[in-house]
ChimeraX commands (.cxc) that place a marker at each C-alpha (Angstrom):
marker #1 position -22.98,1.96,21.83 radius 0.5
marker #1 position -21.60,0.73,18.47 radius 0.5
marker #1 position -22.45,-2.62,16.62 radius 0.5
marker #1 position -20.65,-5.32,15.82 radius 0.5
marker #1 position -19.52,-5.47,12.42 radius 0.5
marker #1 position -19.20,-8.99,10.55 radius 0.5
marker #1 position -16.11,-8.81,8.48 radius 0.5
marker #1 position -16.09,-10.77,5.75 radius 0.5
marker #1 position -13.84,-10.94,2.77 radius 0.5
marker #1 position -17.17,-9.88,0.52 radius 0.5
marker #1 position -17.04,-6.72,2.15 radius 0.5
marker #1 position -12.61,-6.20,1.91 radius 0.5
marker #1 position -13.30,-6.87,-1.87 radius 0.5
marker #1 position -16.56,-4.43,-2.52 radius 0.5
marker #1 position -14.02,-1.96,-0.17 radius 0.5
marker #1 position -11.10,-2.27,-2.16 radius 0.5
marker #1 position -13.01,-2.01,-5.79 radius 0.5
marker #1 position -14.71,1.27,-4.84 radius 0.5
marker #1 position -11.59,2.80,-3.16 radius 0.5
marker #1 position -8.55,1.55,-5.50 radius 0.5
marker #1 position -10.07,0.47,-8.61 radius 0.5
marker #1 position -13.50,3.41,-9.53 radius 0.5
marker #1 position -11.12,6.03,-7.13 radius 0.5
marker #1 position -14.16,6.73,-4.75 radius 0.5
marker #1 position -12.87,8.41,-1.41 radius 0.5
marker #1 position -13.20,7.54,1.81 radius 0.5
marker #1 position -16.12,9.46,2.69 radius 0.5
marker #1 position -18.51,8.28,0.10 radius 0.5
marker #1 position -17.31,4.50,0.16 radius 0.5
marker #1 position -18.26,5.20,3.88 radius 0.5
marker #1 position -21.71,6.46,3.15 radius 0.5
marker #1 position -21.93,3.77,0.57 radius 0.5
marker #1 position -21.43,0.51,2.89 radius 0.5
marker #1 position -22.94,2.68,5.73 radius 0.5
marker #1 position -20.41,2.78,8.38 radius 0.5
marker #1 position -18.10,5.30,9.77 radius 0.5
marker #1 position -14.98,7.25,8.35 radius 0.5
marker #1 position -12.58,5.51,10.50 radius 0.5
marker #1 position -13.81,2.29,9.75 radius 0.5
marker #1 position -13.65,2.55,6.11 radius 0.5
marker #1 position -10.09,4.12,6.63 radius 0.5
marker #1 position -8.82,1.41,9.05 radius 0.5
marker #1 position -10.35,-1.79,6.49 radius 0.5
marker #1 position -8.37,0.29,4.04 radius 0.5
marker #1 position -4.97,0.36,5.74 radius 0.5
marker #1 position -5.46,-3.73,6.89 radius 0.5
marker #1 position -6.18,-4.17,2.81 radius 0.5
marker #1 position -3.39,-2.48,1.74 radius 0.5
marker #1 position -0.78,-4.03,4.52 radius 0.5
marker #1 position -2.69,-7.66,3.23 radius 0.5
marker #1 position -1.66,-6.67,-0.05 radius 0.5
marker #1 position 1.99,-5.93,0.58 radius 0.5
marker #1 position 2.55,-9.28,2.17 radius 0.5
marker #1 position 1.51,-10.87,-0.61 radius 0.5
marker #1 position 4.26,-9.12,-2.78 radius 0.5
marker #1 position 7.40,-9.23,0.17 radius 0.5
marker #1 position 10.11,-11.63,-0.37 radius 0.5
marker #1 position 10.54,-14.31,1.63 radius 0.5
marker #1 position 13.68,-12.46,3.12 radius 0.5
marker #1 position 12.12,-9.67,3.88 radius 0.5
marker #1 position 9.16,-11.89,5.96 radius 0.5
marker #1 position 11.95,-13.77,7.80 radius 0.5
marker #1 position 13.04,-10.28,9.32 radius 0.5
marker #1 position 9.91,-9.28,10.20 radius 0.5
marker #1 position 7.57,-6.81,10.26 radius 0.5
marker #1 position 9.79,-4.15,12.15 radius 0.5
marker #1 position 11.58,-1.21,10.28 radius 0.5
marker #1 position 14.82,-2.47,8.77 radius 0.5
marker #1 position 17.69,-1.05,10.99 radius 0.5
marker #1 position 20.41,1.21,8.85 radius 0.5
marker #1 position 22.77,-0.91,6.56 radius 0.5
marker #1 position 20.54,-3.82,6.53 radius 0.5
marker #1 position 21.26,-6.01,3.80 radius 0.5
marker #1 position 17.79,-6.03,2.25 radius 0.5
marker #1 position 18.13,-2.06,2.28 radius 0.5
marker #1 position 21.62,-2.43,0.43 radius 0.5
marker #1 position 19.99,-4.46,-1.91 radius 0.5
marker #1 position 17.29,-2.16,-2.42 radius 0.5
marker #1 position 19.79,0.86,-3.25 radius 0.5
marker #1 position 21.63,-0.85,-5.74 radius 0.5
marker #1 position 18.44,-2.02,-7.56 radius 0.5
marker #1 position 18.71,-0.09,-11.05 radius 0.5
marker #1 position 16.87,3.42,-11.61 radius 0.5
marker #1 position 13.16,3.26,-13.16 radius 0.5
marker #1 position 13.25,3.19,-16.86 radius 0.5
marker #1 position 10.49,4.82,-18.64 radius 0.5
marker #1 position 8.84,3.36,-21.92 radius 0.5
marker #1 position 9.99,6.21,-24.14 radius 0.5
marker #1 position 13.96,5.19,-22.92 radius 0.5
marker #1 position 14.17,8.13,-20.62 radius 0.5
marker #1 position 15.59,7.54,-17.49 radius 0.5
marker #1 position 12.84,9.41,-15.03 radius 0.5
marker #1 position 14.68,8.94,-12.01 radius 0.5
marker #1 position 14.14,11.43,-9.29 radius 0.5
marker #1 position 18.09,12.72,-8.32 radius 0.5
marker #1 position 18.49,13.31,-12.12 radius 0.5
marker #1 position 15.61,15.60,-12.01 radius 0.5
marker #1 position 16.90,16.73,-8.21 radius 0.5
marker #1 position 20.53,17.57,-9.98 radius 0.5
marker #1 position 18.96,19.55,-12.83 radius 0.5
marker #1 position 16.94,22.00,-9.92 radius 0.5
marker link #1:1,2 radius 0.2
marker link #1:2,3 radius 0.2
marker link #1:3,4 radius 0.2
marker link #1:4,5 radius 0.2
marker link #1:5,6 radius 0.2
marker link #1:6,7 radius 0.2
marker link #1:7,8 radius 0.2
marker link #1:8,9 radius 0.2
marker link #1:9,10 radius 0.2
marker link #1:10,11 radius 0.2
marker link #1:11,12 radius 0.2
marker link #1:12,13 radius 0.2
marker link #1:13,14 radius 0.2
marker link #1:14,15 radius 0.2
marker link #1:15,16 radius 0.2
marker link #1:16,17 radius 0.2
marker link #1:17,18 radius 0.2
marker link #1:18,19 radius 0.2
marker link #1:19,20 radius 0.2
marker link #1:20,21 radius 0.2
marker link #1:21,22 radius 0.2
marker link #1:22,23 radius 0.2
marker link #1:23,24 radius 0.2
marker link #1:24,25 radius 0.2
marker link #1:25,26 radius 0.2
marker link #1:26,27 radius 0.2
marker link #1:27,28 radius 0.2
marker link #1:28,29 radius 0.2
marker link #1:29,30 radius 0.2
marker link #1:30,31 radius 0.2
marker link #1:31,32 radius 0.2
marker link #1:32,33 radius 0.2
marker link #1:33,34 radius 0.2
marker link #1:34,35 radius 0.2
marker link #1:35,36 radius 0.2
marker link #1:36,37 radius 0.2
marker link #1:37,38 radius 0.2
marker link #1:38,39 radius 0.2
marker link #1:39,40 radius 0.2
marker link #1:40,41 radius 0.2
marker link #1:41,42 radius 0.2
marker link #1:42,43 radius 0.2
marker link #1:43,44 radius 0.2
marker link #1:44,45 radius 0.2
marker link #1:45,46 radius 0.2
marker link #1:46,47 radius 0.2
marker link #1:47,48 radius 0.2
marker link #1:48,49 radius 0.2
marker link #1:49,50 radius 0.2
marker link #1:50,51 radius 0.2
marker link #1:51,52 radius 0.2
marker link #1:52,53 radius 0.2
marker link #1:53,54 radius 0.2
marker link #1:54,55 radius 0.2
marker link #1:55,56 radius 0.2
marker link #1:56,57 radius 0.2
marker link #1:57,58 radius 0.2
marker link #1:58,59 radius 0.2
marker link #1:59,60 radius 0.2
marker link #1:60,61 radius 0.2
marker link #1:61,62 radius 0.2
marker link #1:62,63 radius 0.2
marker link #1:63,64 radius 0.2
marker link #1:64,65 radius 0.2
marker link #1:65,66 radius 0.2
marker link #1:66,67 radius 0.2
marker link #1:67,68 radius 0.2
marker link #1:68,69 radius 0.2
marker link #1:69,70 radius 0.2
marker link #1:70,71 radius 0.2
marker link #1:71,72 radius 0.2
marker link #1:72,73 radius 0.2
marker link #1:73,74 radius 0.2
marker link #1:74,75 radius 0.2
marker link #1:75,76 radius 0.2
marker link #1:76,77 radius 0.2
marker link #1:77,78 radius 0.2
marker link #1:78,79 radius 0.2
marker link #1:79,80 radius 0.2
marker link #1:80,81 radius 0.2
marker link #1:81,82 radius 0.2
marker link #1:82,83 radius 0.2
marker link #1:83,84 radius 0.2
marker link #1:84,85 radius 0.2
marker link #1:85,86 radius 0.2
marker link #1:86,87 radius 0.2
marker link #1:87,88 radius 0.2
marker link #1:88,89 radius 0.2
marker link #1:89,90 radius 0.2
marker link #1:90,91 radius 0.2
marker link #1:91,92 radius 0.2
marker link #1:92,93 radius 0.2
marker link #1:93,94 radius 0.2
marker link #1:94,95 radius 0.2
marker link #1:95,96 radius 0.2
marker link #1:96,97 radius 0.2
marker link #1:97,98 radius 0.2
marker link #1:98,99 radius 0.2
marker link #1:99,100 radius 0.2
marker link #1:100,101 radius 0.2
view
């Protein structure tokens, strides 16, 4: 039978400085803080979806969580936001490069 685990913020942050900011994988964070795999992987996923929240718009919180349906008006929005521009000028968007295959 498993422990109980005390989750504490102490132990999201130590988690999300080996995994996202030294790059250490899952398996040796997991040795690391001595628990499983899966738990390591599942606090990841929770951090990250934390994380996202943080960044979301307040209109895309007020339609939820759920996938957007097809023609949504955030989605619209989304397609018409301009194409990444890289430092050096060039435009680095991916159908350019698709078109030139």
């Amino acid at each position: 039978m498993s422990k109980k685990v005390e989750l504490s913020s102490e132990m999201d942050q130590n988690l999300s400085i080996l995994l996202y900011k030294n790059g250490i994988s899952i398996r040796s964070s997991a040795e690391i803080q001595g628990r499983s795999r899966n738990f390591i992987h599942r606090r990841s996923q929770f951090i990250t979806s934390c994380e996202r929240k943080k960044i979301c718009t307040p209109l895309r919180e007020r339609a939820g969580e759920e996938p957007l349906p097809v023609g949504h008006a955030i989605t619209w929005s989304a397609i018409q936001i301009p194409p990444y521009v890289s430092r050096s000028g060039q435009n680095d968007d991916f159908p350019a490069f698709a078109r030139a295959a």
